[in-house]
Backbone as a printed PyTorch tensor [residue, N CA C, xyz], in Angstrom:
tensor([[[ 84.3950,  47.9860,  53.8910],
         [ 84.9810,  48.1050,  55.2040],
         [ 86.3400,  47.4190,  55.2610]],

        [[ 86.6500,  46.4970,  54.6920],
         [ 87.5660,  45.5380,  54.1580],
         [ 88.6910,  46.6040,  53.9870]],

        [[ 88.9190,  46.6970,  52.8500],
         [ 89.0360,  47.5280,  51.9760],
         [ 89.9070,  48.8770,  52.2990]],

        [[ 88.8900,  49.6060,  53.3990],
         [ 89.4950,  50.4020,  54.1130],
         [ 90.3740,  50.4000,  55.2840]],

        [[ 89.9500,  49.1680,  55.5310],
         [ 91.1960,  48.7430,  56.7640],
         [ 92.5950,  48.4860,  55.9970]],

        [[ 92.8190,  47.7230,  55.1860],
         [ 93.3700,  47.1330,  54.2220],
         [ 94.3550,  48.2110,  53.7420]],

        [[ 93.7070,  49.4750,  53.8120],
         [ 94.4680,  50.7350,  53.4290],
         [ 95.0770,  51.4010,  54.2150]],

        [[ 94.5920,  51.4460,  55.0520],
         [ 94.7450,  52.0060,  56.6620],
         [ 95.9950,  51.4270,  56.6980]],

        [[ 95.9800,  49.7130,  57.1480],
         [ 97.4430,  49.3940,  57.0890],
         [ 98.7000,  48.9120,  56.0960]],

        [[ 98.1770,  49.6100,  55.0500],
         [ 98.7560,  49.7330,  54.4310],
         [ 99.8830,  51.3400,  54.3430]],

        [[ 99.2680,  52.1010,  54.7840],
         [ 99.4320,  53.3730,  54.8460],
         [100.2350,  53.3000,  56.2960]],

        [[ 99.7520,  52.7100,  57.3330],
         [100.9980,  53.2420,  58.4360],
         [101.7370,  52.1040,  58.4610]],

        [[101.8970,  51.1340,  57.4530],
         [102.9040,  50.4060,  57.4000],
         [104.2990,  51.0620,  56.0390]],

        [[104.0470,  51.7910,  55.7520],
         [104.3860,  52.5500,  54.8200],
         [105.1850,  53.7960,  55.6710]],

        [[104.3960,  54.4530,  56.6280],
         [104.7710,  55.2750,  57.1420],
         [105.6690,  55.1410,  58.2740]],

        [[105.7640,  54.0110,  58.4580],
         [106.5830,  53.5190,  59.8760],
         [107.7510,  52.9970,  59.4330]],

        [[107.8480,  52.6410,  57.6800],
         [109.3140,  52.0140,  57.2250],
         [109.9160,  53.3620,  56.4940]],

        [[109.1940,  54.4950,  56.3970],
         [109.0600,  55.7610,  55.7560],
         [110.5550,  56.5270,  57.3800]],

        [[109.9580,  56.4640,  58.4760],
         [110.1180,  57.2520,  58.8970],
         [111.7240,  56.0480,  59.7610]],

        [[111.0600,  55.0030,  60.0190],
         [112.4950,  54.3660,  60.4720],
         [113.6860,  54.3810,  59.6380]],

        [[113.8750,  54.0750,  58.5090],
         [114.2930,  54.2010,  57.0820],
         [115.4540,  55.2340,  56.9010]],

        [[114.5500,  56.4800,  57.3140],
         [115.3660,  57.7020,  56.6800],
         [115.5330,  58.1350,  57.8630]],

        [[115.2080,  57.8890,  59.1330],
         [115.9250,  58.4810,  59.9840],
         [117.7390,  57.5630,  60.1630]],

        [[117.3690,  55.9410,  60.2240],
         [118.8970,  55.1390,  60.7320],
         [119.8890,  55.5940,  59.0260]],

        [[119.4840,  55.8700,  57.8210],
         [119.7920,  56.8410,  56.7820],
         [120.8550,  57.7660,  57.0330]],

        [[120.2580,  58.9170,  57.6890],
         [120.7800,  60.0440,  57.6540],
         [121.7580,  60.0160,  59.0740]],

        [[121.0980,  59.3030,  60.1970],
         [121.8960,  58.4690,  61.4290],
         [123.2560,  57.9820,  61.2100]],

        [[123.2830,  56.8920,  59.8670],
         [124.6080,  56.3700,  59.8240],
         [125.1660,  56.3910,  58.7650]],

        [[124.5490,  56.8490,  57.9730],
         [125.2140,  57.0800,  56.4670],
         [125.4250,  58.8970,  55.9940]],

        [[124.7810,  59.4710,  55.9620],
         [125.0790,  61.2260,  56.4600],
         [125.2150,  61.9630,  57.4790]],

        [[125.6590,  60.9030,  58.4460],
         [126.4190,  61.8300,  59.5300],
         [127.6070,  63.1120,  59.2860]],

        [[128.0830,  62.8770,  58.4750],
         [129.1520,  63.9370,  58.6480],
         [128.6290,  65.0880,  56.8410]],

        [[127.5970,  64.7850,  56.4910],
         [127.4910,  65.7480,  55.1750],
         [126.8380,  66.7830,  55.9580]],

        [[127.3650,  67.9820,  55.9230],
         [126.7850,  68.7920,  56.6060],
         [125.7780,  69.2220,  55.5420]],

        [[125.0880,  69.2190,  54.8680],
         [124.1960,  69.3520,  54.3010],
         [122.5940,  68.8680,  54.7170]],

        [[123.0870,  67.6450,  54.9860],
         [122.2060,  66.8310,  55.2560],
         [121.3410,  67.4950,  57.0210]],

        [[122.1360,  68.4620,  57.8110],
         [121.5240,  68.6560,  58.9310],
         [121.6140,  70.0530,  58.7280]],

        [[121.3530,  70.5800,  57.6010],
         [120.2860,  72.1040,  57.6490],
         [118.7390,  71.8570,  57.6850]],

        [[118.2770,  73.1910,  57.9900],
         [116.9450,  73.3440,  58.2550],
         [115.9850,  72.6920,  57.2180]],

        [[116.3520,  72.8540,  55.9020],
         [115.5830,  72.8580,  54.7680],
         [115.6810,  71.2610,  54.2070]],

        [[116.4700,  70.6640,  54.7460],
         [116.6240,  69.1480,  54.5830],
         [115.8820,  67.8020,  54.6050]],

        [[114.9780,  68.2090,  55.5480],
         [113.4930,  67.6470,  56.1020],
         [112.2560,  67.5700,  54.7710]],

        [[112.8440,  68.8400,  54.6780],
         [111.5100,  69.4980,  53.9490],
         [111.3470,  69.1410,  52.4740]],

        [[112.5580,  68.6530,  52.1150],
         [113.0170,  68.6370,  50.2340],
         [112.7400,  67.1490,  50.1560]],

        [[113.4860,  66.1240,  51.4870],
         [112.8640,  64.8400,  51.2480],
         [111.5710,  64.5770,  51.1300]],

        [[110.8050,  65.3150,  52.3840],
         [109.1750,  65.0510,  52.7810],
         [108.7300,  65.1410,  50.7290]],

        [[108.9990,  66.5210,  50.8170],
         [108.5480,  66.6000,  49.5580],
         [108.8650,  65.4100,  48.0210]],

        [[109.2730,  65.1680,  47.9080],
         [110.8770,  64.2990,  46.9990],
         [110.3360,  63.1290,  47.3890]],

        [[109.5360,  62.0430,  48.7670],
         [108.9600,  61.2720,  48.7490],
         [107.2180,  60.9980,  48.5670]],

        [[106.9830,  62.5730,  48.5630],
         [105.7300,  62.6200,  48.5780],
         [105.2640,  62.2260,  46.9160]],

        [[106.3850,  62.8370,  46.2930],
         [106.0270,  62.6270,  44.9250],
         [106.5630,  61.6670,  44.0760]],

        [[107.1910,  60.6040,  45.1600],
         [107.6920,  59.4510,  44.4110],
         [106.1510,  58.3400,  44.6700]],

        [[106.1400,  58.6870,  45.8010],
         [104.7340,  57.8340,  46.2020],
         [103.1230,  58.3640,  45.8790]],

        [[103.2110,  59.6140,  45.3700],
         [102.2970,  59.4750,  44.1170],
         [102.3250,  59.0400,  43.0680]],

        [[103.2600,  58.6520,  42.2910],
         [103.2660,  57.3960,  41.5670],
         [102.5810,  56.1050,  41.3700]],

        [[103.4350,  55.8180,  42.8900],
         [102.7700,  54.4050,  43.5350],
         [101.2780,  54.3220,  43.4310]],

        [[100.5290,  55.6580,  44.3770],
         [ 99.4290,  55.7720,  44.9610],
         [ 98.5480,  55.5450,  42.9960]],

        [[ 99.0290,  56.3640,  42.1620],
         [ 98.1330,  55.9030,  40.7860],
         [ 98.7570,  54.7440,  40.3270]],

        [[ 99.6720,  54.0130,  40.4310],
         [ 99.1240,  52.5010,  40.2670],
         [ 98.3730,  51.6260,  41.1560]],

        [[ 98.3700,  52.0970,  42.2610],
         [ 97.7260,  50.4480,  43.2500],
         [ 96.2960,  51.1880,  43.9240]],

        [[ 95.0520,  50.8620,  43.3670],
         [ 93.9070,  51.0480,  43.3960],
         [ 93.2500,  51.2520,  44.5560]],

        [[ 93.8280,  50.7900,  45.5780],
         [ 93.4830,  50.7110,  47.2330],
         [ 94.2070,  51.6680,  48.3220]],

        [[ 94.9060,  52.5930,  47.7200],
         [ 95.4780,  53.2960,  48.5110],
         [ 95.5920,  54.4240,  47.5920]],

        [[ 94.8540,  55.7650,  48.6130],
         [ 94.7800,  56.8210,  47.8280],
         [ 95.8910,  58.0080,  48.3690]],

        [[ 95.4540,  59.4070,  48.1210],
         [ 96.4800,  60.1540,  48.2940],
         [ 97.0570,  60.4620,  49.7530]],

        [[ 96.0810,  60.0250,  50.5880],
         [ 96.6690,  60.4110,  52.4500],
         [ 97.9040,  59.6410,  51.9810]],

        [[ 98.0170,  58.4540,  51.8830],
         [ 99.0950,  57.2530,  52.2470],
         [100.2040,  57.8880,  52.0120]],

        [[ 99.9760,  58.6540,  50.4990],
         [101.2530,  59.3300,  49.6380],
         [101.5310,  60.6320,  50.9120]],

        [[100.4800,  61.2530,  51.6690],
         [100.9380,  62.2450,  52.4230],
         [101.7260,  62.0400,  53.6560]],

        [[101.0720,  60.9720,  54.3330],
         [101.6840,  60.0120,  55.1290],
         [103.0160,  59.9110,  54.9430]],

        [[103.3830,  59.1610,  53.9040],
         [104.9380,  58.5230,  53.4930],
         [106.0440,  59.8640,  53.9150]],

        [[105.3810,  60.8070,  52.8140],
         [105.7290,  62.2580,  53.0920],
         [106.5400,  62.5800,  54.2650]],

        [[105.3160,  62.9810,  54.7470],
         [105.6680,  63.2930,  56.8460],
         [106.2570,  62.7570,  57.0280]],

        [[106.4550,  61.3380,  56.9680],
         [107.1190,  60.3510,  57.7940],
         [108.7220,  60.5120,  57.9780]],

        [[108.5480,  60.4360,  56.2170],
         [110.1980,  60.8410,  55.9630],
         [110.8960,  61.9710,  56.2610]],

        [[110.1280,  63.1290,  55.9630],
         [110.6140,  64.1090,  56.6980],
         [110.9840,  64.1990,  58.2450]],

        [[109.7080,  64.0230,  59.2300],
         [110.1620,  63.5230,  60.4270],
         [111.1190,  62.9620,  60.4600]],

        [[111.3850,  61.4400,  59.8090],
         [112.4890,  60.6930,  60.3000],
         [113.7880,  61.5490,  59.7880]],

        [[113.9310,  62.1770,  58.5070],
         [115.3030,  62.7710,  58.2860],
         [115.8740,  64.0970,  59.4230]],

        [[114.6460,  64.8330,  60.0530],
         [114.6850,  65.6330,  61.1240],
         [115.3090,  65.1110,  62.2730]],

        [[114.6510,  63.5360,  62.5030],
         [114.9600,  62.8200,  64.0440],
         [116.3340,  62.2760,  63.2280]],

        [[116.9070,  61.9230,  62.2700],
         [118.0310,  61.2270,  62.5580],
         [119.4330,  62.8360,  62.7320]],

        [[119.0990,  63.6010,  62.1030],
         [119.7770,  64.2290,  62.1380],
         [119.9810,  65.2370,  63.5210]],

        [[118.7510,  65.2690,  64.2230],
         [118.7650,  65.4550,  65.6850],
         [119.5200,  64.3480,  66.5260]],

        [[119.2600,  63.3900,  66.5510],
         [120.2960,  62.0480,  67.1710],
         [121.5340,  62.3300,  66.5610]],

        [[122.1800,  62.8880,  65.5500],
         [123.8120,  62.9030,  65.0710],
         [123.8480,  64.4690,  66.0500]],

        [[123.0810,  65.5740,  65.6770],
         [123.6130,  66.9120,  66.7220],
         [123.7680,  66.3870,  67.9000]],

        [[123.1980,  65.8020,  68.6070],
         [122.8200,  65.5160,  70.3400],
         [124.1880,  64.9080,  70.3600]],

        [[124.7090,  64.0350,  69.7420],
         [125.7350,  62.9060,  69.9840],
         [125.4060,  61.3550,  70.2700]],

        [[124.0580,  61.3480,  70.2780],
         [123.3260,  60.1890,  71.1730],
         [123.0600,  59.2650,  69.9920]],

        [[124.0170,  58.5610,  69.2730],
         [124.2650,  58.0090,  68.9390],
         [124.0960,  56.1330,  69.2880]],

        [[123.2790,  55.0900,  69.0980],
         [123.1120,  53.5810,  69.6640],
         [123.8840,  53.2480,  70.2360]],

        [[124.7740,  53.2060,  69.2500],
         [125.8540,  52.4200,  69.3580],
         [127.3810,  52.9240,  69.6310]],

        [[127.5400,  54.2770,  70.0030],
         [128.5590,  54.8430,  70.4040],
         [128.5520,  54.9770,  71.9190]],

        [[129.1330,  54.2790,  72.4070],
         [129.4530,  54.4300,  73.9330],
         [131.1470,  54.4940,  74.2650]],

        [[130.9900,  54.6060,  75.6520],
         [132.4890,  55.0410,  76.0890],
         [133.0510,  53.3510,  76.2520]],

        [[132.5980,  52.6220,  75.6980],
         [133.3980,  51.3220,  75.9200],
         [133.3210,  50.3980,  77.1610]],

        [[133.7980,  49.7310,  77.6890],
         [133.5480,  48.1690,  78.4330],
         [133.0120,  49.3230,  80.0700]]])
């Protein structure tokens, strides 16, 4: 029971630095690659982290393949949401000043 909790947060702690990560990423560092905000962009990371973190997932004994699917999603989501926040304009830290 341990064990499985243990994984649990391990897995949405993974998924929550997964998805914050690559969204402030693509937010402030590929804002202007237009590459980075096509459709298919989401989809190549999700993938591209899914299989870096199967790696992980066969070395560390306590966390199996969801976590690796998890990470996945996450990143994808977040590369989707940062690149939705650069289309919108809605940007943190860009305001009209004093």
């Amino acid at each position: 029971m341990i064990f499985g909790t243990i994984a649990f947060l391990i897995a949405a702690v993974a998924s929550i630095f997964g998805y914050s990560a690559t969204k402030k990423f693509v937010r402030d560092r590929l804002r202007f690659v237009e590459g980075a905000h096509k459709i298919t962009t989401p989809i190549i990371a999700g993938i591209g982290a899914y299989l870096i973190a199967l790696i992980a997932v066969g070395l560390l004994p306590i966390v199996g393949i969801g976590t690796a699917i998890a990470f996945g999603v996450s990143v994808a989501l977040g590369a989707a949401a940062g690149s939705r926040e650069v289309k919108s304009g809605n940007l943190p830290y860009l305001s009209s000043g004093s």
